[in-house]
C-alpha positions in Angstrom: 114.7 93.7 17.6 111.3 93.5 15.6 111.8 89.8 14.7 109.5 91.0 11.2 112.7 92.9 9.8 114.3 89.7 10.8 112.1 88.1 8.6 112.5 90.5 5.6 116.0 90.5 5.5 116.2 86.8 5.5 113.9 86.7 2.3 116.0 89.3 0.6 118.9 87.0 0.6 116.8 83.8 -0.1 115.0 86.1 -3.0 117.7 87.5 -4.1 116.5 91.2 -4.5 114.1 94.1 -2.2 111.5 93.3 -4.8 110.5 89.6 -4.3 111.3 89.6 -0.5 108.4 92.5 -0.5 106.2 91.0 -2.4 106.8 87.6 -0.2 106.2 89.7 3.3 103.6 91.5 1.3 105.1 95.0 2.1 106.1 98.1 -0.2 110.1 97.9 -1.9 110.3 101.1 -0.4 109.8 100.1 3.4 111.5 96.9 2.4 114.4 99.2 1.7 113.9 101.5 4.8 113.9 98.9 7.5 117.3 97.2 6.4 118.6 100.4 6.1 117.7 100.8 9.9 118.3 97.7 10.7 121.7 97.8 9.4 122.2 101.3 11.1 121.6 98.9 14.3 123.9 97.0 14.4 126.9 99.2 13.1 127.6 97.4 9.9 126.8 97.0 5.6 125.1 93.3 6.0 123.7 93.8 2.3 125.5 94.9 -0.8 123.4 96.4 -3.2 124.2 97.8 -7.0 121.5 98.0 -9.8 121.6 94.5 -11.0 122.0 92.2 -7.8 121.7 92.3 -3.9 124.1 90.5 -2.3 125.5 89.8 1.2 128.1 91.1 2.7 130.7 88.4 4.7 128.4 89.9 8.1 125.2 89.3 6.3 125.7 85.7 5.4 127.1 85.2 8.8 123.8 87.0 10.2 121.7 85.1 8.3 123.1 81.6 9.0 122.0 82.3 12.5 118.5 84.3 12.0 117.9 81.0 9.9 118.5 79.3 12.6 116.8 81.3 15.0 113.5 81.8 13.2 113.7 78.3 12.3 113.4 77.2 15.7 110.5 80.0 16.3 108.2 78.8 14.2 108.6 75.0 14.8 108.2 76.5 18.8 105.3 78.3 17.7 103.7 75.4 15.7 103.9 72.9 18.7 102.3 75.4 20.9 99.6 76.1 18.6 99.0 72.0 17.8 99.4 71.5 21.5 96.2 74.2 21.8 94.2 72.6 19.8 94.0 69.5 21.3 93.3 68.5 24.7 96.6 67.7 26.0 99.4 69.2 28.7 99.0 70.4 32.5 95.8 71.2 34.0 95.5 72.0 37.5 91.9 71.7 39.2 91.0 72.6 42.9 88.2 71.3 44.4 86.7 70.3 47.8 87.6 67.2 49.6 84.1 65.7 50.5 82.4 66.9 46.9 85.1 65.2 45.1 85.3 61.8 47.2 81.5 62.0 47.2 80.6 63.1 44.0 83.4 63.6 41.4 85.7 61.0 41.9 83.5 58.1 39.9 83.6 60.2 37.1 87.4 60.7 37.4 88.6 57.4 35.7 86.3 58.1 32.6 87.8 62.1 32.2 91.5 60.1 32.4 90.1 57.8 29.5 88.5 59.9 27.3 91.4 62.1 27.3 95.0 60.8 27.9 97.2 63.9 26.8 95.7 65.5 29.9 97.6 65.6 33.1 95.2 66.3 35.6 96.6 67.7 38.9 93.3 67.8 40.7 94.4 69.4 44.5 92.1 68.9 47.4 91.6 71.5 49.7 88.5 73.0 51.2 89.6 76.6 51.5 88.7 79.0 48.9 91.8 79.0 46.5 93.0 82.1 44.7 93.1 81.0 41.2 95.5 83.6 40.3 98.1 83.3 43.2 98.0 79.5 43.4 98.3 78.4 40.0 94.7 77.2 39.4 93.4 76.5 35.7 90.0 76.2 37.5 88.5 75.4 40.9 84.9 73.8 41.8 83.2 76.0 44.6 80.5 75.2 46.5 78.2 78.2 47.7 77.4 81.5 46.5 79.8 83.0 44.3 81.0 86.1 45.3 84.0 87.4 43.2 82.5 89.0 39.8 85.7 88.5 38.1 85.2 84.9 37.7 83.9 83.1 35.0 81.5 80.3 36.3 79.8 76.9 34.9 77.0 75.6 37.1 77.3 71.9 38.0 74.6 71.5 40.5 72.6 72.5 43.5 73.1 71.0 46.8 70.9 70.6 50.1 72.4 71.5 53.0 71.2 70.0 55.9 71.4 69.9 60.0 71.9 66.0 61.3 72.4 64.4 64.1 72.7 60.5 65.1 69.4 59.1 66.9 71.2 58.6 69.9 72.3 62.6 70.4 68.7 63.2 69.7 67.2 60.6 72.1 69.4 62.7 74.8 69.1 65.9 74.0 66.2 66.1 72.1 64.8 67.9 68.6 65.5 71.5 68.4 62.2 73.2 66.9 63.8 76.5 65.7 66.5 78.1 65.0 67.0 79.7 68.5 67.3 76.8 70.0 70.2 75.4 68.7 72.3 78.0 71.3 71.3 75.5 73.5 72.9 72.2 71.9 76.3 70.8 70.9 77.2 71.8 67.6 79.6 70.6 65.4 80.9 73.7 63.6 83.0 73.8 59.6 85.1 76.8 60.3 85.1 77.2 56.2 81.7 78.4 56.0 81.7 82.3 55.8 80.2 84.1 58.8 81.9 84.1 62.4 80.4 81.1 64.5 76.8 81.3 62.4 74.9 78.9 60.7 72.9 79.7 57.1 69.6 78.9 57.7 66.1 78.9 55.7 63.3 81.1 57.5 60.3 81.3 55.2 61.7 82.3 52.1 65.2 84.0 53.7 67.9 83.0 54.7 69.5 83.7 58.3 72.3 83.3 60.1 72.0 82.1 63.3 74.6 82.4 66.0 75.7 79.4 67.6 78.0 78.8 70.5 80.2 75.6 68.6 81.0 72.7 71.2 83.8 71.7 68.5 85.1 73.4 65.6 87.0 72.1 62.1 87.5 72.8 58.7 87.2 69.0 58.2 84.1 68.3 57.1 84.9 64.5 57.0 86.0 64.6 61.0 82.5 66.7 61.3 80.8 64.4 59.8 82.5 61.2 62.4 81.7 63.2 65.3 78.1 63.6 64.3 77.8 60.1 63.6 79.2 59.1 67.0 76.6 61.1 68.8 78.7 64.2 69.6 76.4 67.1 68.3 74.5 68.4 65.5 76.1 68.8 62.7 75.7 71.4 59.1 76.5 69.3 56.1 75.8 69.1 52.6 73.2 66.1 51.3 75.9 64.4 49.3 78.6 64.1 52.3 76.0 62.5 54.8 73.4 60.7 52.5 74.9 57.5 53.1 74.9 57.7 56.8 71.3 59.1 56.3 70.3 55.5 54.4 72.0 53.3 57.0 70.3 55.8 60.0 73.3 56.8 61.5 72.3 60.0 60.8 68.8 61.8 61.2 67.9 65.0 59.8 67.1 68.0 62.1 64.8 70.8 61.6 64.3 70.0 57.8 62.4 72.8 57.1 64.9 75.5 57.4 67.0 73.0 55.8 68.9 75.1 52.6 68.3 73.6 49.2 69.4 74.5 45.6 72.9 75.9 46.9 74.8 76.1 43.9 78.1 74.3 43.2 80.2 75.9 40.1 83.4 75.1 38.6 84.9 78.5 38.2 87.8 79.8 36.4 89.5 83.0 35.7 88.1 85.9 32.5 91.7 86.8 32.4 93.5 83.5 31.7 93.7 81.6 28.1 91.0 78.7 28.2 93.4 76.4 26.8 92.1 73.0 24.8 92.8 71.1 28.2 90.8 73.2 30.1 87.5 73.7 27.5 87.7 69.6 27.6 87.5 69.3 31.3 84.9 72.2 31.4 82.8 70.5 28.5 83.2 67.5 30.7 82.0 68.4 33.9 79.2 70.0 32.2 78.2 67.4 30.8 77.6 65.1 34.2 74.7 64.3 35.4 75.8 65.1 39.3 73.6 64.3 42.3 
């Protein structure tokens, strides 16, 4: 039922007559008349009486409009919270993001987000894989690598150098690898997340390859990747901002760093067919707003 004729036939009765309820919806007397005509022919019953002087309801209209009162009463104060809740930043947001970029990046600016807006209720999920926004419930998720799906919206955060380490001690044994080829021929320490079968992205010049590598150990843990490298175990593909401490301190060296891969691009991407709600443009305008290393 077209809640508009709803809407006309409770102003007749508040008005008092066709005219004034059309004038108040801002619709002809005519189609004013027409659609409680139909609307009456609806339901199966007179719900107005009407002479020349007066319209007035029958004992089913005044019971009918007692509750379609009611009704679009609690419509539009529904409506009004949604649309006060939408513009401000307030209600659920779900975020997904990687585990090492958060912990090693994001999460210091976390506590200032939770400050700056407390309406918010930020469900930010940890998980490496490359989350469907649509099938898992994401508002947005923060992707690191070339985007592929042109569906997407995306906001760039920053680039990030992805590097090949290894602790001193694997290289004192094994020694420095001087191309890509040669890495068939050492222990590495393979993230089973990155896309390509058992290959490694590599800069060549100004390309990039993928070189095949025969992984002593596999893991989409980046963090357990990272330990094993450490520990003298293999070399090891990571991004800058997961290993740069372990770089300061020297438990780390980097390998080959001139087909090292800079400026790969990190984005917070969300969907061109969902409603950016106030929640979401805030943590958007945020995260934008960082200066992210």
């Amino acid at each position: 039922m077209d809640i508009k004729v709803l809407r006309i036939f409770v102003a007749i009765i508040d008005e008092g007559s066709f005219a004034a309820a059309a004038r108040r919806i801002g619709i002809s007397k005519s189609m004013c008349s027409k659609m409680i005509s139909d609307l009456e022919a609806d339901l199966g019953t007179r719900l107005l009486t009407r002479t020349t002087r007066a319209v007035t309801p029958t004992a089913a209209g005044l019971s009918f409009h007692a509750s379609v009162s009611d009704v679009l009463s609690r419509l539009d104060s529904a409506t009004e919270g949604i649309r006060t809740a939408a513009a401000r930043p307030s209600g659920p947001l779900k975020v997904g993001a990687p585990v090492q970029y958060t912990l090693k990046v994001f999460q210091p600016h976390l506590m200032r987000f939770m400050e700056e807006y407390p309406d918010i209720q930020l469900d930010l999920v940890l998980d490496d894989s490359r989350s469907d926004l649509t099938r898992d419930g994401f508002d947005a998720v923060i992707r690191v690598g070339k985007l592929e799906d042109s569906s997407l919206h995306a906001r760039h955060l920053q680039d990030a150098c992805i590097l090949l380490v290894a602790s001193p001690e694997y290289i004192a044994r094994h020694g420095q690898p001087r191309n890509p080829g040669e890495l068939r021929d050492h222990q590495c320490l393979h993230y089973t997340n990155l896309p390509g079968s058992g290959t490694w992205p590599l800069r060549q010049g100004d390309e990039v390859i993928y070189q095949r590598i025969t992984p002593i150990f596999s893991s989409n843990n980046g963090e357990l990747l990272r330990a094993l490298a450490v520990s003298g175990k293999g070399i090891a593909l990571a991004p800058k901002f997961q290993v740069a401490d372990d770089l300061a301190a020297g438990r780390l060296v980097p390998v080959m760093t001139d087909h090292a891969l800079p400026g790969v691009p990190v984005n917070i991407v969300f969907s061109s067919r969902k409603l950016v709600t106030a929640a979401l443009a805030a943590f958007l305008d945020f995260v934008g707003q960082l200066n992210l290393r």
